[in-house]
C-alpha positions as CSV (number, residue, x, y, z in Angstrom):
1,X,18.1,-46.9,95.6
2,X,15.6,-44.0,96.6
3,X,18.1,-41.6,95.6
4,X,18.7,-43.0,92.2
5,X,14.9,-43.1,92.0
6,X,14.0,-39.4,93.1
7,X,16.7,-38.5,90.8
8,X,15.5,-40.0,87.5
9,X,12.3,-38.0,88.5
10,X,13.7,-34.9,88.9
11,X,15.8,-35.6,85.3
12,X,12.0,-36.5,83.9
13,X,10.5,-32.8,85.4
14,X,13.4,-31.4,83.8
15,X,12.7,-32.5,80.5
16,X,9.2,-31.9,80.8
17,X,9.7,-28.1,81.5
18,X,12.4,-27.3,78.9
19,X,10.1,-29.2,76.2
20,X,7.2,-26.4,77.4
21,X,9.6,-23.6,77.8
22,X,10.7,-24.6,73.7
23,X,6.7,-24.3,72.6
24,X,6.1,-21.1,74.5
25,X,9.1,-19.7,72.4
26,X,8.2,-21.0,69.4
27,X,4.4,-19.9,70.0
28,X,5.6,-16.6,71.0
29,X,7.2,-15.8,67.9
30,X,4.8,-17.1,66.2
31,X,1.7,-15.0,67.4
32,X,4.0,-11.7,68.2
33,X,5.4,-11.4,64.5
34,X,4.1,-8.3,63.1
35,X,2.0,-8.0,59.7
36,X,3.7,-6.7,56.7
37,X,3.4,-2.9,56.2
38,X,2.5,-2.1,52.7
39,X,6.4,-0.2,52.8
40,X,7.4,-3.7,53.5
41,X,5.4,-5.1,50.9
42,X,6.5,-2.6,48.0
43,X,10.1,-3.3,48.8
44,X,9.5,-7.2,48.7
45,X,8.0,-6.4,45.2
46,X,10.9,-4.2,43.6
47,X,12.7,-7.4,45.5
48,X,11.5,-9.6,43.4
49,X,10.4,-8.1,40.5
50,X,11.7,-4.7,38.4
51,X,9.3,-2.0,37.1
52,X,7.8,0.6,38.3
53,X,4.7,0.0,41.3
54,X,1.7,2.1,40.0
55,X,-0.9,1.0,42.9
56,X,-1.5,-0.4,46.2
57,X,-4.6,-1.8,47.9
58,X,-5.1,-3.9,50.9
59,X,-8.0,-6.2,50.6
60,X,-9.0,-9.0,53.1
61,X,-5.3,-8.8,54.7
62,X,-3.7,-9.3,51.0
63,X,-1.7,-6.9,49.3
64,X,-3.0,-6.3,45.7
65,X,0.3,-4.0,43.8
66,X,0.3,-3.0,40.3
67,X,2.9,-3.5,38.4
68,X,4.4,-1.6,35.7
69,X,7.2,-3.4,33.6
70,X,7.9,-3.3,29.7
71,X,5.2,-1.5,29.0
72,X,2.8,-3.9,30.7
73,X,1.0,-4.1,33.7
74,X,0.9,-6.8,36.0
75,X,-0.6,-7.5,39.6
76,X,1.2,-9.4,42.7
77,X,-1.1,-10.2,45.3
78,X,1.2,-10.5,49.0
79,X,-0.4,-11.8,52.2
80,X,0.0,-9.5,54.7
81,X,0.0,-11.8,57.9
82,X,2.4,-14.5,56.3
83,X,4.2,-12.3,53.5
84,X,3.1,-14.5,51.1
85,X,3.8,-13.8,47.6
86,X,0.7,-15.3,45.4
87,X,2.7,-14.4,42.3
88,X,2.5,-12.1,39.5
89,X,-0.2,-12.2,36.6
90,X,-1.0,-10.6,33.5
91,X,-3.2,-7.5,33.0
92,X,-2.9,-6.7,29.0
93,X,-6.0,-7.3,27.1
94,X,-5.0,-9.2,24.2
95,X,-4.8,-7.0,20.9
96,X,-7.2,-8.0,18.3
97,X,-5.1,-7.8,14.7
98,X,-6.7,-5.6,12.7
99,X,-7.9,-6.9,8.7
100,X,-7.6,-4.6,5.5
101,X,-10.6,-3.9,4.4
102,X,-11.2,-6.1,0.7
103,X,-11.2,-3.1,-1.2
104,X,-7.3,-2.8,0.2
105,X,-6.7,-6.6,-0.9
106,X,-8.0,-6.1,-4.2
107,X,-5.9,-2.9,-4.7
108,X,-2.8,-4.7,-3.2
109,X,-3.9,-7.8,-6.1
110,X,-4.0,-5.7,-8.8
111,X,-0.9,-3.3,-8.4
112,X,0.7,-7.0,-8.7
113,X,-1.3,-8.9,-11.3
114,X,-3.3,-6.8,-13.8
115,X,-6.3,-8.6,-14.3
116,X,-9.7,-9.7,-13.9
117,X,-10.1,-10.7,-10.2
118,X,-12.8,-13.6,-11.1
119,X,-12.5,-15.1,-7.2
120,X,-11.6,-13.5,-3.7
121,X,-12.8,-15.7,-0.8
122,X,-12.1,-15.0,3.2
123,X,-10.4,-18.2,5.0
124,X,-9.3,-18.8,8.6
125,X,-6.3,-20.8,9.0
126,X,-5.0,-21.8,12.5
127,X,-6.2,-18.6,13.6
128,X,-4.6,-16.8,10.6
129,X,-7.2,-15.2,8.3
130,X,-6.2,-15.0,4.1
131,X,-7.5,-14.0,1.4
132,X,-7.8,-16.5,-1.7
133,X,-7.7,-14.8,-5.2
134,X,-8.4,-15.9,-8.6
135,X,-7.1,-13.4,-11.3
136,X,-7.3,-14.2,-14.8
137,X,-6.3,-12.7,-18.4
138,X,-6.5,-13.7,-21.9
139,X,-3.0,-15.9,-21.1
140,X,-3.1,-17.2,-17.8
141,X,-4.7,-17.7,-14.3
142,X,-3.1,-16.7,-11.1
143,X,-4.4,-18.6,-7.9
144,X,-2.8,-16.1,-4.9
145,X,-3.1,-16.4,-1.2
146,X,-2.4,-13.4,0.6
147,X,-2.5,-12.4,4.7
148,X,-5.1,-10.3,5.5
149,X,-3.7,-8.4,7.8
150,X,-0.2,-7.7,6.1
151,X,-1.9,-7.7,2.7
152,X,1.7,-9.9,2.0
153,X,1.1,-12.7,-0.9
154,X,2.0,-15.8,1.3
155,X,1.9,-18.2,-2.0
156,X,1.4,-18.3,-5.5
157,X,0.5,-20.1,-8.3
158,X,-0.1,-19.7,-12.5
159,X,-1.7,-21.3,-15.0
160,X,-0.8,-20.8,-18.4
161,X,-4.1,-20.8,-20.2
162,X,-3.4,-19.8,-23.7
163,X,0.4,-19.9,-25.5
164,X,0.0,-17.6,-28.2
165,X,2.4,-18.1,-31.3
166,X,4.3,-16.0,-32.4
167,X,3.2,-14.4,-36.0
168,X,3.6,-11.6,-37.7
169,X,1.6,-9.3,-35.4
170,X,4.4,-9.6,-33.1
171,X,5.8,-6.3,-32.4
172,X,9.2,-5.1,-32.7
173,X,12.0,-4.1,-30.5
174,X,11.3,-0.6,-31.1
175,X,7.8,-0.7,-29.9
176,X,8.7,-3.2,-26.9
177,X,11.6,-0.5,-26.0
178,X,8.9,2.4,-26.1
179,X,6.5,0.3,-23.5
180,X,9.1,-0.1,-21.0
181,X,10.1,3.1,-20.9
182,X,6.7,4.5,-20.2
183,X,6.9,1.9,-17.1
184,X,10.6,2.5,-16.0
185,X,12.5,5.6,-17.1
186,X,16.4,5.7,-18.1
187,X,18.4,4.5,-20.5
188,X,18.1,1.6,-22.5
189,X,21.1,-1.1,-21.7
190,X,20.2,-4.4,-23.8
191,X,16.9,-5.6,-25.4
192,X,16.2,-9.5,-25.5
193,X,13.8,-11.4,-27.4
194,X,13.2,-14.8,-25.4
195,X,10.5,-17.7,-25.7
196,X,9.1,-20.0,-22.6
197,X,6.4,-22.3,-22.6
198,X,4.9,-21.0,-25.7
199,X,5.1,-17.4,-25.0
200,X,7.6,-14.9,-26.5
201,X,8.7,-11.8,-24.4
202,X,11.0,-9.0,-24.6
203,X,13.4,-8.6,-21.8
204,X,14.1,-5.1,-21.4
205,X,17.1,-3.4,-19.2
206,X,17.0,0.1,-18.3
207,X,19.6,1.5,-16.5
208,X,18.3,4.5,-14.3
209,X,20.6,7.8,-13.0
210,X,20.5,6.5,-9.6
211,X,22.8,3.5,-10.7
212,X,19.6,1.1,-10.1
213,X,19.0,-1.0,-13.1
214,X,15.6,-2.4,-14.1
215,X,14.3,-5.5,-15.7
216,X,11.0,-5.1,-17.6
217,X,9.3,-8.1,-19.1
218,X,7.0,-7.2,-21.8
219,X,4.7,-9.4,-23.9
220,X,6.0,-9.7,-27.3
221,X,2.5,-10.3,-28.7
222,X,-0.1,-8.4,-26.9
223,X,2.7,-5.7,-25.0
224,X,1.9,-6.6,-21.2
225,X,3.9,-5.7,-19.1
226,X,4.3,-8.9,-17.1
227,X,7.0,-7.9,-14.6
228,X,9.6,-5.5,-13.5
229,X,12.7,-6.6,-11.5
230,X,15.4,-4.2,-9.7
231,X,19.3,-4.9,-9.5
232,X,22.1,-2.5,-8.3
């Protein structure tokens, strides 16, 4: 009976001891590990991440790399006790879009729509700025809105203000053909005479040397030129 006892203490001593010897090991490791070199912490970087590292600086025991990649930079912060990787954020400043002048807007309006420009008001929309543009002319009203960045004429819309009949001051295909030449040169392919909504217009196609063929769309009454169009 004492020897069964004497062992069971012995067994308990035993435990005891390997349970301490376990903690000292783990302990040891843990307070012996060496810091992270900043070689160490470039590699773990290109690790992780590719581009090119432009800087290194140790601050307060944390790494702080800059990162080149895609023509950005970014920074990674690393802890240099516990190789820690913080993660990587962005350094661009953002890049304000630059806005045409409205000088540029009313050029880019009128190379489009001859006119009177009777309106041009600045907007924001969802962070978007646009210009809003009223041109009028003896026949109609055209209510653009255009980017004003781009100077591109995001949407469109005409009123047809006056429908002029057609009389005898119309002018004839001859005098049509001449105005569309003076807009697009070539030769002349086939002269139309049509009617929409009140107003009468020659269509006009002129076939040009390098095999492009254009459309003009001139005003049978008052000889506008109201549009040109380009086919192959």
């Amino acid at each position: 009976m004492r020897n069964k006892k004497i062992r069971n203490i012995l067994v308990a001593i035993g435990a005891v001891v390997l349970f301490v010897v376990v903690i000292w090991q783990i302990l040891a490791s843990t307070t012996t590990a060496a810091p992270l070199t900043e070689t160490d912490a470039k590699k773990l970087t290109q690790e992780m991440y590719s581009g090119e590292i432009v800087d290194i600086h140790l601050i307060n025991n944390v790494y702080q790399i800059t990162l080149a990649l895609d023509s950005k930079i970014y920074e990674i912060k690393i802890d240099r006790k516990t190789g820690e990787v913080f993660g990587i954020s962005d350094k661009n400043p953002e890049q304000k879009v630059k806005e045409m002048p409205e000088a540029e807007i009313k050029n880019v309006i009128l190379q489009h729509y001859p006119g009177k420009i009777n309106k041009l008001e600045r907007t924001v929309e969802r962070e978007q700025v646009f210009y809003n543009a009223m041109i009028q002319t003896n026949e109609k009203q055209t209510i653009l809105k255009i980017s004003a960045t781009t100077g591109a004429i995001v949407d469109k819309e005409i009123k047809v203000l006056k429908q002029p009949q057609e009389t005898a001051k119309r002018m004839s295909e001859e005098e049509a053909i001449k105005l569309a030449l003076k807009t697009v040169s070539g030769e002349v392919d086939d002269v139309e005479l049509e009617r929409s909504d009140g107003l009468v217009y020659y269509l006009i196609e002129i076939d040009r040397a390098n095999d492009q063929e254009a459309t003009v769309q001139i005003n049978a009454i008052t000889g506008e030129v109201m549009s040109v169009s380009w086919g192959d």
